[in-house]
Biopython code that builds the backbone (N, CA, C, O; Angstrom):
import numpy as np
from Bio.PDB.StructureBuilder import StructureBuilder

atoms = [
    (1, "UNK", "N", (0.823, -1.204, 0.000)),
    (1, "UNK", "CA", (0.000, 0.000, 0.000)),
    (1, "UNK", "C", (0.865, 1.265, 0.000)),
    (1, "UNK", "O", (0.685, 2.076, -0.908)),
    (2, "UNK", "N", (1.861, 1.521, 1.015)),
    (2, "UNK", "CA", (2.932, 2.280, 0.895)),
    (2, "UNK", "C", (3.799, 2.672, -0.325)),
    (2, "UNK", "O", (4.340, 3.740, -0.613)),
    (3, "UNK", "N", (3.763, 1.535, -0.920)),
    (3, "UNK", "CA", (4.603, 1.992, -2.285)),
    (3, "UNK", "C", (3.588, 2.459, -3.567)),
    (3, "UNK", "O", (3.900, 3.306, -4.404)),
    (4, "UNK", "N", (2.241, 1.680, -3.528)),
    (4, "UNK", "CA", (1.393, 2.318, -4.480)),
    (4, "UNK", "C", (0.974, 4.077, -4.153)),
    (4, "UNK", "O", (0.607, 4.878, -5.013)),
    (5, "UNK", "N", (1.190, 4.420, -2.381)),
    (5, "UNK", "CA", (0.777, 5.689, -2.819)),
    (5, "UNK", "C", (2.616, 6.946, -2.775)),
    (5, "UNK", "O", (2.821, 8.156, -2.878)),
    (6, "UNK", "N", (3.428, 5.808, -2.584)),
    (6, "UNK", "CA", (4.604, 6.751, -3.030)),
    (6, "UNK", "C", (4.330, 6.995, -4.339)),
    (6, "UNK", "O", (4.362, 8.187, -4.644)),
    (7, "UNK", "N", (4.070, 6.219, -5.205)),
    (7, "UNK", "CA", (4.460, 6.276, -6.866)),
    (7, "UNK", "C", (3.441, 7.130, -7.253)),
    (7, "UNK", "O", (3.814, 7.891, -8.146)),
    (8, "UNK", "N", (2.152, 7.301, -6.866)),
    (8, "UNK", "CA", (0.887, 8.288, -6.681)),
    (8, "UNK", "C", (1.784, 9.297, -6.407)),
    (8, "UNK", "O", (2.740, 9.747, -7.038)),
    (9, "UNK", "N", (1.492, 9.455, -5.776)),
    (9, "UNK", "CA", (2.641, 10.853, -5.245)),
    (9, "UNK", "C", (4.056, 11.337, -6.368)),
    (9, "UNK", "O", (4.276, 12.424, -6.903)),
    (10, "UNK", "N", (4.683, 10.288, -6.417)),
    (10, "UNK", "CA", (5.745, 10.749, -7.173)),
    (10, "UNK", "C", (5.545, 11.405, -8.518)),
    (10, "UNK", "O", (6.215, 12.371, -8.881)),
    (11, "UNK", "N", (4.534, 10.804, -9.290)),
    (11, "UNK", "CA", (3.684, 10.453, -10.449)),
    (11, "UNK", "C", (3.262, 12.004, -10.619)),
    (11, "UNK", "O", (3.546, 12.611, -11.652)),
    (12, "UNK", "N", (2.493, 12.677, -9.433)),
    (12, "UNK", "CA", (1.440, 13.588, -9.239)),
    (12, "UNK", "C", (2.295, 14.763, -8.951)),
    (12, "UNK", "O", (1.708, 15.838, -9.075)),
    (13, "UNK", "N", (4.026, 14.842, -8.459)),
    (13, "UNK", "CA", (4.661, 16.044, -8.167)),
    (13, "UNK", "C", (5.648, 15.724, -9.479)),
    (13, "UNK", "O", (6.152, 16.817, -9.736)),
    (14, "UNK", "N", (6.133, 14.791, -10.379)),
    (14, "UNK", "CA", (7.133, 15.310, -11.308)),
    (14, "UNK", "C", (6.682, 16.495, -12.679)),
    (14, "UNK", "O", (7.430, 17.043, -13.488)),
    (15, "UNK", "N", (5.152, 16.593, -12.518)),
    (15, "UNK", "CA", (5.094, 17.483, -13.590)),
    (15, "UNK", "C", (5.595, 19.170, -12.610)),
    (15, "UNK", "O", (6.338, 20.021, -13.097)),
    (16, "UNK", "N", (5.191, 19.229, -11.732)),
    (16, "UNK", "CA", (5.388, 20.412, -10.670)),
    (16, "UNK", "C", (6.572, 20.634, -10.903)),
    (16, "UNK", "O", (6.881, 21.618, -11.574)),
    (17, "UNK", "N", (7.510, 19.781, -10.410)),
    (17, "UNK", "CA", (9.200, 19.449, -10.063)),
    (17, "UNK", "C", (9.935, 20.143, -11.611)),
    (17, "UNK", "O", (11.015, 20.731, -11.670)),
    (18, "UNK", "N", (9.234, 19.936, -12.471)),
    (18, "UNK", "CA", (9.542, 19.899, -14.217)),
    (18, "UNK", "C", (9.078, 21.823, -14.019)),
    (18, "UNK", "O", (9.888, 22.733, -14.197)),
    (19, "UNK", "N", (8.382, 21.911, -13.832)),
    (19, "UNK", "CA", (7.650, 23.291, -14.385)),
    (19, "UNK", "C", (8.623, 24.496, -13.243)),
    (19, "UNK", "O", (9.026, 25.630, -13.499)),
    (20, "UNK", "N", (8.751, 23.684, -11.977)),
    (20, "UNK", "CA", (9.611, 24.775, -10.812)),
    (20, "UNK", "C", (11.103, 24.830, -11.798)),
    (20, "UNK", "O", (11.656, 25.881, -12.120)),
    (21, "UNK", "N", (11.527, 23.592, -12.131)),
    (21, "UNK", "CA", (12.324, 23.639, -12.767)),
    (21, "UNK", "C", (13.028, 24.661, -14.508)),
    (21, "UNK", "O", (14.003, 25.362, -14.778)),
    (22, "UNK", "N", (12.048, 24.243, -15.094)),
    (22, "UNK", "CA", (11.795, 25.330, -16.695)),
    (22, "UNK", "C", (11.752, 26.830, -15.842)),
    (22, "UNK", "O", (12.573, 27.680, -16.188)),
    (23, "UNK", "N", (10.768, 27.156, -14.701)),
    (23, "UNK", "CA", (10.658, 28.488, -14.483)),
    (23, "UNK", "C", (11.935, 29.049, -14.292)),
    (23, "UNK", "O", (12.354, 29.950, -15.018)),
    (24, "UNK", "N", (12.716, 28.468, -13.162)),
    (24, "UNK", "CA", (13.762, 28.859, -12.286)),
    (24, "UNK", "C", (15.154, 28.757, -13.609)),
    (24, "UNK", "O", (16.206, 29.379, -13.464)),
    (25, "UNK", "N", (14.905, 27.981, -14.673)),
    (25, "UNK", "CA", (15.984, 28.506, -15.501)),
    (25, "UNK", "C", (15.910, 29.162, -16.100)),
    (25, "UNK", "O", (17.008, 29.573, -16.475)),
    (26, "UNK", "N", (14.260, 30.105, -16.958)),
    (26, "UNK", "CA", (13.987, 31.434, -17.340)),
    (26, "UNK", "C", (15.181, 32.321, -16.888)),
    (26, "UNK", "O", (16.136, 32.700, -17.567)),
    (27, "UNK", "N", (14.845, 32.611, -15.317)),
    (27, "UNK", "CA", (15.421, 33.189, -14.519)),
    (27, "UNK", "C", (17.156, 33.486, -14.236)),
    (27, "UNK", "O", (17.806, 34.506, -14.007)),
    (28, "UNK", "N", (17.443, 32.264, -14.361)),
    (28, "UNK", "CA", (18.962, 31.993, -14.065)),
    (28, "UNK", "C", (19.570, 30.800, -15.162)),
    (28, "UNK", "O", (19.823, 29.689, -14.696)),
    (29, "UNK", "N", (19.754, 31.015, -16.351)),
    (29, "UNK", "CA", (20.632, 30.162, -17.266)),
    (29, "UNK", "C", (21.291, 29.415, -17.248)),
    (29, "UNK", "O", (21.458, 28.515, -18.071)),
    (30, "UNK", "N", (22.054, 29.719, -15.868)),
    (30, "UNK", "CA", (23.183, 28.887, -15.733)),
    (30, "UNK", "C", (22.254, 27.637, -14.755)),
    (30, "UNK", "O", (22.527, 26.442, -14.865)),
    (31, "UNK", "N", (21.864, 27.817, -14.425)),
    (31, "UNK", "CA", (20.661, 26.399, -13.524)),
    (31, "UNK", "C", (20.648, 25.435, -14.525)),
    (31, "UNK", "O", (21.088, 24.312, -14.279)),
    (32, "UNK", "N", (20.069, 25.804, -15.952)),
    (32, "UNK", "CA", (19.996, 24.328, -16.952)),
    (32, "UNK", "C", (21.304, 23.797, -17.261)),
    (32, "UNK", "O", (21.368, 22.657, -17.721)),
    (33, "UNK", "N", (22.670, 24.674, -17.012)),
    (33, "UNK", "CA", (23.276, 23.558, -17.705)),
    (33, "UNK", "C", (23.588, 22.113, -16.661)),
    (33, "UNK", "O", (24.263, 21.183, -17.102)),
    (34, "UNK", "N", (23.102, 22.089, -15.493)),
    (34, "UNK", "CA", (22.822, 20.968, -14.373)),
    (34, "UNK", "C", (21.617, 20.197, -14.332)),
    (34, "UNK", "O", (21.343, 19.397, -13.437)),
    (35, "UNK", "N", (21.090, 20.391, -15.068)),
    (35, "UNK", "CA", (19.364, 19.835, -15.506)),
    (35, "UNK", "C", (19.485, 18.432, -15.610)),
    (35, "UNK", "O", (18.689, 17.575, -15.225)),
    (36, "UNK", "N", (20.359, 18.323, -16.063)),
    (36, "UNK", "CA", (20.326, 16.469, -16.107)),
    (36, "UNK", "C", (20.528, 15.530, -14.640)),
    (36, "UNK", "O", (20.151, 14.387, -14.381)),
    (37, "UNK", "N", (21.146, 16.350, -13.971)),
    (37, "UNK", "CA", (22.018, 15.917, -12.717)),
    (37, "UNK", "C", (20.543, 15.723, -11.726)),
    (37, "UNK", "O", (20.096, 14.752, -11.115)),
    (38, "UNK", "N", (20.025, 17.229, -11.911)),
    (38, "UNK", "CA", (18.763, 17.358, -10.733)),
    (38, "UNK", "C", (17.348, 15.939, -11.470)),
    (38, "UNK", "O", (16.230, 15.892, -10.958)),
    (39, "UNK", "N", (17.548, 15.465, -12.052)),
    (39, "UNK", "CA", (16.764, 14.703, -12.536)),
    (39, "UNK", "C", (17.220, 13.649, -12.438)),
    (39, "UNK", "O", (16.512, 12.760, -12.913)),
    (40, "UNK", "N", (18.629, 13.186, -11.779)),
    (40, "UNK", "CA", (19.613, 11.869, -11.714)),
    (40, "UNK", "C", (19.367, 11.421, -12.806)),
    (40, "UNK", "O", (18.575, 10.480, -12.763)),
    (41, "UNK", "N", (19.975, 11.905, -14.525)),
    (41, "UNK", "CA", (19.774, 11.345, -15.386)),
    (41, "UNK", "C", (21.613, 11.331, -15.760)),
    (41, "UNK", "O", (22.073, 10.904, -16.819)),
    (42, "UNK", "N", (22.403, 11.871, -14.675)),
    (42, "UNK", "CA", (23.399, 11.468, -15.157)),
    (42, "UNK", "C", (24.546, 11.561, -13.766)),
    (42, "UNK", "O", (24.090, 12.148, -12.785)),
    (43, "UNK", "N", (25.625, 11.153, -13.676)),
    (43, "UNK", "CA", (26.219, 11.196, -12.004)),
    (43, "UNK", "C", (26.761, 12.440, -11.711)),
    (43, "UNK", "O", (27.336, 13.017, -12.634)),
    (44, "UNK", "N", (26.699, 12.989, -10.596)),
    (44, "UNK", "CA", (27.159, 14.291, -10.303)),
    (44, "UNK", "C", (28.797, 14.437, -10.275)),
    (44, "UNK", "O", (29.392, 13.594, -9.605)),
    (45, "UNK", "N", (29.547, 15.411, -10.930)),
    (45, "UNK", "CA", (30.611, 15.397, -11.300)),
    (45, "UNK", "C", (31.300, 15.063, -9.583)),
    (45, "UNK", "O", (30.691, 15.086, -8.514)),
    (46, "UNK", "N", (32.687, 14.780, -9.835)),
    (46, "UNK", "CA", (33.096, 14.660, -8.346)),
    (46, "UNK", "C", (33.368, 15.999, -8.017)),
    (46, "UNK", "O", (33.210, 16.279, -6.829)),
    (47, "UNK", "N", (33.753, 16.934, -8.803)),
    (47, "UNK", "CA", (34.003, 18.438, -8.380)),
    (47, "UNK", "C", (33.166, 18.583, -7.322)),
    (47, "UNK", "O", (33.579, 18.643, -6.164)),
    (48, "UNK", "N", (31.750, 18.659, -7.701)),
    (48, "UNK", "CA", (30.849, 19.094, -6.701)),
    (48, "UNK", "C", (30.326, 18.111, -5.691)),
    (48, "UNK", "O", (29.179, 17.902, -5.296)),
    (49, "UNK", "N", (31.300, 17.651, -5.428)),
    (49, "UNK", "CA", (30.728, 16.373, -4.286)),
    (49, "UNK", "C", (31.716, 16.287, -3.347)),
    (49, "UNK", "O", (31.716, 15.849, -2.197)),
    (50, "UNK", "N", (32.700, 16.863, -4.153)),
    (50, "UNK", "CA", (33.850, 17.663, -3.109)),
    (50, "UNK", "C", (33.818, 18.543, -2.277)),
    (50, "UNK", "O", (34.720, 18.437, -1.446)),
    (51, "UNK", "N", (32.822, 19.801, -2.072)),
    (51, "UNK", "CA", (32.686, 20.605, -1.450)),
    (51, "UNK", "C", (32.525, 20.061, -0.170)),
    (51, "UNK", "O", (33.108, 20.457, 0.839)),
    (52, "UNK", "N", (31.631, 19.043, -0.246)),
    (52, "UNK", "CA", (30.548, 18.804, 1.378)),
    (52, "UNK", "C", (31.763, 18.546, 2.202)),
    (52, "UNK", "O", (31.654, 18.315, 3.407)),
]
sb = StructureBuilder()
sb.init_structure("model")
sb.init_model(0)
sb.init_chain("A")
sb.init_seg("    ")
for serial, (resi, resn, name, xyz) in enumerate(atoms, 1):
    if name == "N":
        sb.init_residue(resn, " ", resi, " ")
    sb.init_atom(name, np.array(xyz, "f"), 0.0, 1.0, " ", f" {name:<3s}", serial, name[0])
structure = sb.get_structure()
């Protein structure tokens, strides 16, 4: 039951997640060229995993 209403959920906020997303790079350009990363469609460079 738990996992049918995660995926409900997940299902029901990625168009949101998509649209906060398109807005906020209107705004700031440099935000899309990381677009792939915030979507884990690709691994985050180690540069920035270095900071923490």
């Amino acid at each position: 039951m738990i996992k049918v209403l995660y995926s409900t959920a997940l299902l029901l906020l990625t168009p949101v997640l998509l649209l906060y997303f398109l807005l906020r790079s209107r705004k700031d350009p440099a935000y899309r060229k990381r677009f792939s990363e915030r979507l884990a469609l690709q691994p985050v460079p180690t540069q920035a995993v270095g900071g923490m």
